[in-house]
C-alpha positions in Angstrom: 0.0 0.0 0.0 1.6 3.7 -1.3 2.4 5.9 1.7 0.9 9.4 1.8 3.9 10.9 0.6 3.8 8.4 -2.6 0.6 9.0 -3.1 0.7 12.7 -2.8 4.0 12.8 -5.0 1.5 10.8 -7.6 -0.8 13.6 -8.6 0.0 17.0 -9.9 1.5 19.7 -7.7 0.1 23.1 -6.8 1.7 26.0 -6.6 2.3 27.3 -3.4 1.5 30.8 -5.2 -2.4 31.2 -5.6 -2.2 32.9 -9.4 0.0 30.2 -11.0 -2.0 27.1 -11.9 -0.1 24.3 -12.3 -0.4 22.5 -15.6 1.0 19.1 -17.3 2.8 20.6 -19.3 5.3 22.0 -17.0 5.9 18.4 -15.8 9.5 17.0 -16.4 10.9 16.5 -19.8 8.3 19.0 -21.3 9.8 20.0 -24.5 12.4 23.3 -24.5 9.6 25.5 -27.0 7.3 25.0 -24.0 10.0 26.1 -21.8 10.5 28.9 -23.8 7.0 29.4 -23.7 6.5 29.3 -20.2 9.4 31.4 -19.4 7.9 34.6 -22.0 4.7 34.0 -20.5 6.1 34.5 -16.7 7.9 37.4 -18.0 4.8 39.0 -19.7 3.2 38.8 -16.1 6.1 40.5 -13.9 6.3 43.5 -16.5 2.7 43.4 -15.9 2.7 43.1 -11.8 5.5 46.0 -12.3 3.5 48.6 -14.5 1.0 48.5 -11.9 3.5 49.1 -8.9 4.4 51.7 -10.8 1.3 53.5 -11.4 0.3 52.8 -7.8 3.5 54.5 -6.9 2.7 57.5 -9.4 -0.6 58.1 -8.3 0.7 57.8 -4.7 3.1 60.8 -6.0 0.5 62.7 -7.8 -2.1 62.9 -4.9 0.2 64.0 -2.5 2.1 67.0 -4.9 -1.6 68.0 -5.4 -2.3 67.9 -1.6 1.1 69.9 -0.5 0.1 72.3 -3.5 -3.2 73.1 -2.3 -2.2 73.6 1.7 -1.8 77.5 2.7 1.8 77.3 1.3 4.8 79.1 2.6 8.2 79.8 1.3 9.8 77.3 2.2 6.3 74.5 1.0 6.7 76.6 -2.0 10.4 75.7 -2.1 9.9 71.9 -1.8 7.2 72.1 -4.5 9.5 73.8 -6.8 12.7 72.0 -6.4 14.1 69.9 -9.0 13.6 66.5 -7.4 10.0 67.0 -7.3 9.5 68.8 -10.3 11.6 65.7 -12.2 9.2 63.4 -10.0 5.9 64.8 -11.1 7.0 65.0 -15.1 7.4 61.4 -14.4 4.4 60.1 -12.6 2.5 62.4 -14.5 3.7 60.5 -17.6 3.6 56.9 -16.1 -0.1 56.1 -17.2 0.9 57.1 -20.6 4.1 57.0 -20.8 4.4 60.7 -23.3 4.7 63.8 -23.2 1.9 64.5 -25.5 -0.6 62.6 -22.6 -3.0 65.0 -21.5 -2.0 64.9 -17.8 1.6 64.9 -18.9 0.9 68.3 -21.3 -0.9 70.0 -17.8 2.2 68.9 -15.7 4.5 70.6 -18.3 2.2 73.6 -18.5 2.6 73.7 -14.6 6.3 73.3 -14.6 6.5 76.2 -16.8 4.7 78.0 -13.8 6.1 76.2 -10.7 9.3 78.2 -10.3 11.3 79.2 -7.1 10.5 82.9 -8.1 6.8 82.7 -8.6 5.9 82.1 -5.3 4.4 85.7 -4.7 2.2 85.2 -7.5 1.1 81.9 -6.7 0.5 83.3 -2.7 -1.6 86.3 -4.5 -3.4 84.3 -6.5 -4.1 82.2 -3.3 -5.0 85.1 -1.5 -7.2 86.3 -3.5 -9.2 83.3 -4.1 -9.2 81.3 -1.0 -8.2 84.1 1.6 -10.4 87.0 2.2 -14.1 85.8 3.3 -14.7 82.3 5.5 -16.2 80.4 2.0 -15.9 82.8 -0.9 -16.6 81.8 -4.4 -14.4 78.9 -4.5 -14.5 76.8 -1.1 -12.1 74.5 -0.5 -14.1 72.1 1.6 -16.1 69.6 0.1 -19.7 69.8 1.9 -19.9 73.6 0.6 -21.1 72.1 -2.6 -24.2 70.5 -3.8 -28.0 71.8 -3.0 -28.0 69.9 0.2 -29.9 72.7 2.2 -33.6 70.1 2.1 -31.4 67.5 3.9 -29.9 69.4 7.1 -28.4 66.2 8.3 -26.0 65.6 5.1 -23.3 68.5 6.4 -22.8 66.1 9.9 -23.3 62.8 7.9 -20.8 63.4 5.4 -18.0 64.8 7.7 -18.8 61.8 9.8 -18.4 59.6 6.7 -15.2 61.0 6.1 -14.0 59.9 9.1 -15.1 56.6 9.2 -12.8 56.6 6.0 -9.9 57.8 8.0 -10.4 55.4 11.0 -10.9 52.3 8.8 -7.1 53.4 8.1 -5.7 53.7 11.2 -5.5 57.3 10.6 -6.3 60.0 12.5 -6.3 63.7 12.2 -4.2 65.7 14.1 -6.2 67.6 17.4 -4.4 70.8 15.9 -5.1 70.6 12.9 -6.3 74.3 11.1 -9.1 72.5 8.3 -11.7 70.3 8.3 -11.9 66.8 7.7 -13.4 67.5 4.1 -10.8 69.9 3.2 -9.3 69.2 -0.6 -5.5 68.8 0.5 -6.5 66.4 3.7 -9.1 64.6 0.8 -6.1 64.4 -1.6 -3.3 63.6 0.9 -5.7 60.7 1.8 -5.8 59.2 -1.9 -2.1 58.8 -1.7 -1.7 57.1 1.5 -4.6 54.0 0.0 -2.4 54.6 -3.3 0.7 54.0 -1.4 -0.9 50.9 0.4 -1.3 49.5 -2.9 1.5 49.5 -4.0 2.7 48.1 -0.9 0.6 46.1 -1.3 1.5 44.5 -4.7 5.3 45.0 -4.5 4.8 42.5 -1.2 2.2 39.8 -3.0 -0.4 40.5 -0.4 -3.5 38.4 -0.7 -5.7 39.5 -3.3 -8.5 40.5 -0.6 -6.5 42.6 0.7 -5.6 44.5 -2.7 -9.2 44.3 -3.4 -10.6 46.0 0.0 -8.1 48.8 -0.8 -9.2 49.4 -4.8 -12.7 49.4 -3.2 -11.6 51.8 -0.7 -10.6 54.4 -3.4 -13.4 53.7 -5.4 -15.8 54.8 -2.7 -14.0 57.5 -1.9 -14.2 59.1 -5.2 -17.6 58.2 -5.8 -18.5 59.3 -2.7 -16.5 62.4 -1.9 -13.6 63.7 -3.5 -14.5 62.7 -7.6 -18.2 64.3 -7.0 -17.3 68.0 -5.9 -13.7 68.1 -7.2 -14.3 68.7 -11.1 -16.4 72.0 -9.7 -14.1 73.0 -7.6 -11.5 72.9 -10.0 -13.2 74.7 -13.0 -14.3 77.5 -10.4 -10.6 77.9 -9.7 -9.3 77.9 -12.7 -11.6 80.8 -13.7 -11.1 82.8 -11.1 -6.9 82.3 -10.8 -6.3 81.9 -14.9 -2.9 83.2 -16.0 -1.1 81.9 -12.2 0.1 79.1 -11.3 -2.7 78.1 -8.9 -4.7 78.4 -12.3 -2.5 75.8 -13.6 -2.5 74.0 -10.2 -6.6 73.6 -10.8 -6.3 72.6 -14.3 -3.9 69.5 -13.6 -6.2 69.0 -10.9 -9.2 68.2 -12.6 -8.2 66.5 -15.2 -6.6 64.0 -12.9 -9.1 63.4 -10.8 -11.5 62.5 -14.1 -8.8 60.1 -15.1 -8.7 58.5 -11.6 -12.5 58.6 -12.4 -12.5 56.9 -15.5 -10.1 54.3 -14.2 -11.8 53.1 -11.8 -15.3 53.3 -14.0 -17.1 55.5 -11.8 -18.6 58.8 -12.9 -17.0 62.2 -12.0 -18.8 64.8 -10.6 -20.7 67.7 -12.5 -18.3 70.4 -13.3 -21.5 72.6 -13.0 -22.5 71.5 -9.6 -23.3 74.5 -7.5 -22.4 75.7 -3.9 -24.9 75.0 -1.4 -27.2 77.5 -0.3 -26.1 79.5 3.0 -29.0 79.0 6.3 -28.3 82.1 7.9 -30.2 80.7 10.5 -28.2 78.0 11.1 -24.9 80.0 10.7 -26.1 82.4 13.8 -27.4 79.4 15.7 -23.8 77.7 15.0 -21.4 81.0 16.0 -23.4 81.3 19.1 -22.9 78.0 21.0 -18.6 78.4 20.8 -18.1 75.6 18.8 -16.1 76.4 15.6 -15.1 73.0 14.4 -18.4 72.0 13.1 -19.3 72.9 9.1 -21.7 75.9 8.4 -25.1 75.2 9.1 -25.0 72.6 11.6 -26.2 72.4 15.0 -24.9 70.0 17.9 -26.6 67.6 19.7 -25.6 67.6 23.2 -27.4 67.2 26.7 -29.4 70.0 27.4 -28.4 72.4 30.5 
């Protein structure tokens, strides 16, 4: 009677690695054109496995230039976004999808190259000034629940913010206690892209279990359905209006064309470029200012014990 290890060596191995099924032919004294084949076929799938690192890797790059870009930059964030390591990074990753310079993200990053400099930081900060500094929401917020007619729904301004950081926590992250903007703020939105983009490359570079990679694709999916692909492609046409001829103009430009690319790879639809800013309650706004509490959004009320 065979042993177990007799009869196990009898029947056809599997690979210890989930996405390789074994097959007869790769059986000893298979032919060396079926070697051949094998070994072009393996190769096929590591440049594959390593174009998606690298776009992983790219996007990681891309979300988190846009997220430095869109904080209340000083000289010396202006001098990290301008220096040549980083410029030379974002012509790249900008280029990685499609790897030439005639790509349409790739054309936007050289138009903002040609406007990213050391010495155009005062126009950039004007430009910022002008469009994001002088009233608490202006014409182009920077915060995601300012957008959309949400006013019939008074309970999507807590809900959403809330959403967002169920996001966050899912993540392990958390956001800072000092931190000067709102969970729903474009740069902490952006700045969280790249850290699920970085996981995933991670992610892939380390052969993590396919559930894993596919909680975290899921993850960005729903977060640009959800949040930052349905109010950026306003916010971005707003601000390239209002800031054309600056770099920040060309900031918004390269924005919103990547984020309808991240859109359409992930087969989701973007946002409405059109969508509107939500109506102010006035009401709300008084009942908000009075009660001391300035970390909640416009218009919404807590609910705490009464006194």
């Amino acid at each position: 009677m065979p042993t177990p290890s007799e009869l196990q060596n009898e029947r056809p191995r599997r690979s210890v690695f989930g996405n390789f099924a074994s097959s007869p032919v790769a059986a000893a004294g298979q032919s060396a054109a079926n070697n051949g084949q094998l070994s072009a076929a393996l190769s096929r799938d590591a440049a594959t496995l390593q174009q998606t690192i690298d776009g992983a890797v790219a996007r990681t790059f891309l979300y988190r230039f846009l997220a430095k870009a869109f904080e209340d930059t000083d000289p010396q964030g202006w001098a990290w976004l301008t220096s040549s390591e980083v410029t030379g990074a974002l012509r790249a990753a900008a280029q990685t999808p499609s790897p030439t310079a005639a790509s349409p993200l790739g054309m936007l990053a050289e138009e903002l190259l040609r406007q990213f400099t050391p010495p155009a930081f005062d126009d950039f900060a004007a430009a910022y000034l002008t469009c994001f500094g002088h009233t608490v929401r202006g014409d182009c917020p920077m915060n995601e629940i300012e957008y959309g007619d949400i006013k019939a729904d008074p309970l999507f301004q807590p809900h959403r913010l809330s959403d967002l950081g169920a996001f966050f926590a899912a993540f392990g992250l958390e956001i800072t206690p000092d931190a000067a903007e709102r969970v729903d703020h474009i740069s902490i939105e952006l700045e969280f892209m790249s850290v699920l983009a970085a996981k995933e490359a991670h992610a892939l570079e380390h052969q993590f279990e396919e559930e894993a990679l596919a909680t975290l694709r899921d993850a960005q999916k729903k977060f640009l359905r959800e949040h930052l692909g349905r109010w950026t492609p306003a916010f971005a046409r707003r601000l390239a209006r209002m800031a054309d001829g600056t770099p920040l103009g060309a900031l918004a430009r390269m924005l919103g064309k990547f984020i309808k690319l991240e859109c359409a790879r992930l087969k989701i639809p973007a946002g409405s470029e059109d969508l509107l800013l939500r109506p102010v309650d006035d009401s709300a706004e008084r009942l908000c200012e009075s009660c001391g509490i300035h970390g909640l959004p416009p218009g919404a009320a807590t609910a705490g014990p009464k006194l």
